[in-house]
SELUM-958929 format. One record per atom (N, C-alpha, C, CB): residue in one letter; y, x negated, z negated. Coordinates in steps of 0.001 Angstrom, whole numbers, plus 500000, padded with zeros to 6 digits. Atoms other than C-alpha are relative to their C-alpha. Glycine has a CB too. Layout:
aYXZ
...
% end
This chain:
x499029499983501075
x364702791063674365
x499985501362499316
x501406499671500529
x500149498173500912
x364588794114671601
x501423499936499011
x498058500230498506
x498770499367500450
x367912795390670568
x500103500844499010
x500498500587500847
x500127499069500471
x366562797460668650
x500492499614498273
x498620500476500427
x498791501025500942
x369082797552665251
x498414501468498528
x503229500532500347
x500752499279501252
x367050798043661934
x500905500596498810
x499020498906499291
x498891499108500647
x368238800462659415
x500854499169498842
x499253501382499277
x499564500998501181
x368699797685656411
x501211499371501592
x498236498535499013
x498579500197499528
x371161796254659233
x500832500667500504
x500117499338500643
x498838498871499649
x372938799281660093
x500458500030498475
x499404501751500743
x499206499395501843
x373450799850655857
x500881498881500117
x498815499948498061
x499002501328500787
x374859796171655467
x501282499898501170
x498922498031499854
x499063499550499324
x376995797013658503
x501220500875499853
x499489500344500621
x499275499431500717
x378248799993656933
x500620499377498829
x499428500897499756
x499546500550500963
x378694798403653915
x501331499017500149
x498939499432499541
x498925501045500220
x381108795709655115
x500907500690500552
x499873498572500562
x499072498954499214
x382885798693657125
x500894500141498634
x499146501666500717
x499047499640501109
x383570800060653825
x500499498929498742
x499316501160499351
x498891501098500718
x384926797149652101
x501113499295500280
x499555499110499697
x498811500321499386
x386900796061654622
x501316501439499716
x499502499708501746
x499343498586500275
x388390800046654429
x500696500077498715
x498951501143499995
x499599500339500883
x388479799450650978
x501159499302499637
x499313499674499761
x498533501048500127
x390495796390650920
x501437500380500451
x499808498709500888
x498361500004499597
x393248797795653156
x500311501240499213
x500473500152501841
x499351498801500552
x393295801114650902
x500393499476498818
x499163501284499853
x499875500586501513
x393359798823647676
x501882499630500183
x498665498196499657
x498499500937499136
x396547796850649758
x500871501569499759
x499724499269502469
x498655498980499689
x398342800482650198
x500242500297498630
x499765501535501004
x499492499712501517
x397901801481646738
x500537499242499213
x499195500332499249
x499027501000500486
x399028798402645530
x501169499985500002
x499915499107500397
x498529499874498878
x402151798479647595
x500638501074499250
x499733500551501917
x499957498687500309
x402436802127646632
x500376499797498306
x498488500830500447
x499908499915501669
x402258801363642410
x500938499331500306
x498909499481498803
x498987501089500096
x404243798021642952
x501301500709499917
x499965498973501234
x498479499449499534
x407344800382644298
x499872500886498457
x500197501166501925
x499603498777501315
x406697802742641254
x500273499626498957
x499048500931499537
x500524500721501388
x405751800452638086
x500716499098500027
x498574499507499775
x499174501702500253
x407428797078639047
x501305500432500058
x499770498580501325
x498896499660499517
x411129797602638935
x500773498867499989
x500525501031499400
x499073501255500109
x412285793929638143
x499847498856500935
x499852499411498703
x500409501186499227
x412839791652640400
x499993498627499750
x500561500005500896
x499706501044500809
x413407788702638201
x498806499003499773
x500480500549498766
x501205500117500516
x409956788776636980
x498742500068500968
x499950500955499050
x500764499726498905
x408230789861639922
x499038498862500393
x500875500332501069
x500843501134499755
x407438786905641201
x498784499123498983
x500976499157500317
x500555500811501221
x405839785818638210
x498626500950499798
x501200499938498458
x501171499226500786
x403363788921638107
x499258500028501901
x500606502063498842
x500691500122498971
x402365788170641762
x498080499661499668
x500873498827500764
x501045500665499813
x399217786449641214
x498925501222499043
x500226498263499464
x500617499093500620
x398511789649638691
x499546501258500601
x500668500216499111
x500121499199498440
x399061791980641325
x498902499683500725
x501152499679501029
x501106500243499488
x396361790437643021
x498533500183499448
x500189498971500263
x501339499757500940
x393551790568640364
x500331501434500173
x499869499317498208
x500320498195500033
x394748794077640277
x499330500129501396
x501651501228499908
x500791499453498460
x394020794644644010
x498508499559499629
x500636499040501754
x501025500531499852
x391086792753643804
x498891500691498810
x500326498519499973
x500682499347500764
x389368794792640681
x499939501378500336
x500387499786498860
x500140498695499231
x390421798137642460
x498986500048501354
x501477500373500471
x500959500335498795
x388901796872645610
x498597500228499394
x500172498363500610
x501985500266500376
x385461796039643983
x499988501122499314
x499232498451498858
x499984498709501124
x386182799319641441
x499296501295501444
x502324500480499123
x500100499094498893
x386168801462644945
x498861499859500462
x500893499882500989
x501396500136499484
x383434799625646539
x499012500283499067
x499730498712500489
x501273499561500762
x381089799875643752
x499744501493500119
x500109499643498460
x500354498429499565
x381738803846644011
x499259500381501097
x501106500726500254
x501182500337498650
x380533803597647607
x498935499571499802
x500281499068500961
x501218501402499781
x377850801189647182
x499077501358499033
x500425497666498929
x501253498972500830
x376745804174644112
x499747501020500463
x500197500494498685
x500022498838499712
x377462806787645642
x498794500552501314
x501437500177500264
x501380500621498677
x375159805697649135
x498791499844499496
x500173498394500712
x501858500258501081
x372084804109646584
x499999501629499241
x500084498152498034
x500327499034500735
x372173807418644673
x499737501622500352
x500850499850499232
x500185499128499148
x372865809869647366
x500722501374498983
x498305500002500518
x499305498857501317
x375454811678644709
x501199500790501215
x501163498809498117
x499625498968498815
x377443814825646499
x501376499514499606
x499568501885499954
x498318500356500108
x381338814560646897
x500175500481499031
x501093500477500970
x499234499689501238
x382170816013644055
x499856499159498825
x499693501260499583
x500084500996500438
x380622813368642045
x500548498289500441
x498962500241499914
x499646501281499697
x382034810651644371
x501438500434499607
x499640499371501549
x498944500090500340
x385232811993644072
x500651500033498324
x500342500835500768
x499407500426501295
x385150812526640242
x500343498262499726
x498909500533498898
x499617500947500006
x384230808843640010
x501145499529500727
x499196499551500130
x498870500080499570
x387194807789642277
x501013500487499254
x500006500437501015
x499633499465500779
x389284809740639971
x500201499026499070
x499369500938499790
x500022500911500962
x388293807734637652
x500420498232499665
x498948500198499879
x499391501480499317
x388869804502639205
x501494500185500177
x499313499592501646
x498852499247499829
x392391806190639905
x500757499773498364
x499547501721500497
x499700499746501536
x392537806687635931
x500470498174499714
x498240500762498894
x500010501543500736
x391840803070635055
x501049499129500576
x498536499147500218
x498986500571499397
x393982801610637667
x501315500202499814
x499856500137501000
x498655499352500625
x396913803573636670
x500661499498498507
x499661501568499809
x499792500420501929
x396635802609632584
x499816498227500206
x498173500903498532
x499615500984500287
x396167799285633793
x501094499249500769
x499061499492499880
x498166500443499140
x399674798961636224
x500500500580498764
x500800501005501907
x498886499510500418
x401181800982633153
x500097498966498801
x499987501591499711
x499967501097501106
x399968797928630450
x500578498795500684
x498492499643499347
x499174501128499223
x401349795731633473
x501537499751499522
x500065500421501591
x498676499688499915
x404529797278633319
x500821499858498579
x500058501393500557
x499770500580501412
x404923797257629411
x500323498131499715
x498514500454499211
x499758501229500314
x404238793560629509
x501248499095500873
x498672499439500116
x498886500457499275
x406999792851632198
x501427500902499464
x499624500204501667
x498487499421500572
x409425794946630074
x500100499293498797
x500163501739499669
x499654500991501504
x408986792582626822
x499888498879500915
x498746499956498360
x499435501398499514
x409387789592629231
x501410500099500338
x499256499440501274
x498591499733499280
x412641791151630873
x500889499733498383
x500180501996500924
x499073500268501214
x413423791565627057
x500589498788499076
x499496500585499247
x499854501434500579
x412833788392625865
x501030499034500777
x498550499295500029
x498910501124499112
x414790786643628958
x501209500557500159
x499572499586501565
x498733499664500090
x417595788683628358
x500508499493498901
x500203501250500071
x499439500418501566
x417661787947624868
x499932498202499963
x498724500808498527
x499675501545500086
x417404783926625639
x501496500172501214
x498292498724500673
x498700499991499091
x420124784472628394
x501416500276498834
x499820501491501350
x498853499839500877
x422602785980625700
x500138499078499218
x500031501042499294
x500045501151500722
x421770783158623405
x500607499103500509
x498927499589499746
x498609501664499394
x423015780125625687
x501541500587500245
x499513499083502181
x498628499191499677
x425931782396626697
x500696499253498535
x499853502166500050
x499273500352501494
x426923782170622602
x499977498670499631
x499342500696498783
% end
């Protein structure tokens, strides 16, 4: 029997290390914006399933950094600009989240006052 582990399956090993890693850092930051950006609970439920595409585009946003940063053999300071950057995008797109759950809050306030009258 030969045990012996080839390097293409030590990379794809690593690789699923760091996606799994990924995923649960995508999960904290999520968590982490949600408490900052979401403040309504009304609506919340309604931006669940958006919340998720977000995780899920940060996730793959992160891994691809990894995945370039490994194929390219680029030094930390380039992994961490990119990251940064991923940081950037993720941020502008919880803050276009947050815009669009403040003209829904507006709108269902403004049909709420309506039946009231």
């Amino acid at each position: 029997m030969d045990f012996a582990v080839d390097s293409k399956e030590l990379f794809m090993a690593a690789q699923l290390i760091l996606f799994g890693v990924t995923l649960l850092l995508a999960e904290i930051c999520l968590k982490c914006f949600k408490k900052i950006y979401v403040k309504s609970v009304a609506i919340e439920d309604k931006c669940e399933y958006w919340d998720r595409f977000l995780l899920i585009v940060a996730s793959v946003g992160i891994f691809g950094i990894f995945m370039i940063a490994m194929s390219l053999k680029l030094s930390l300071i380039e992994v961490l600009i990119l990251i940064v950057m991923e940081y950037l995008l993720f941020a502008t797109i919880m803050r276009v989240n947050n815009r669009r759950e403040q003209r829904l809050k507006i709108k269902y306030s403004q049909k709420r006052r309506a039946k009231k009258l």
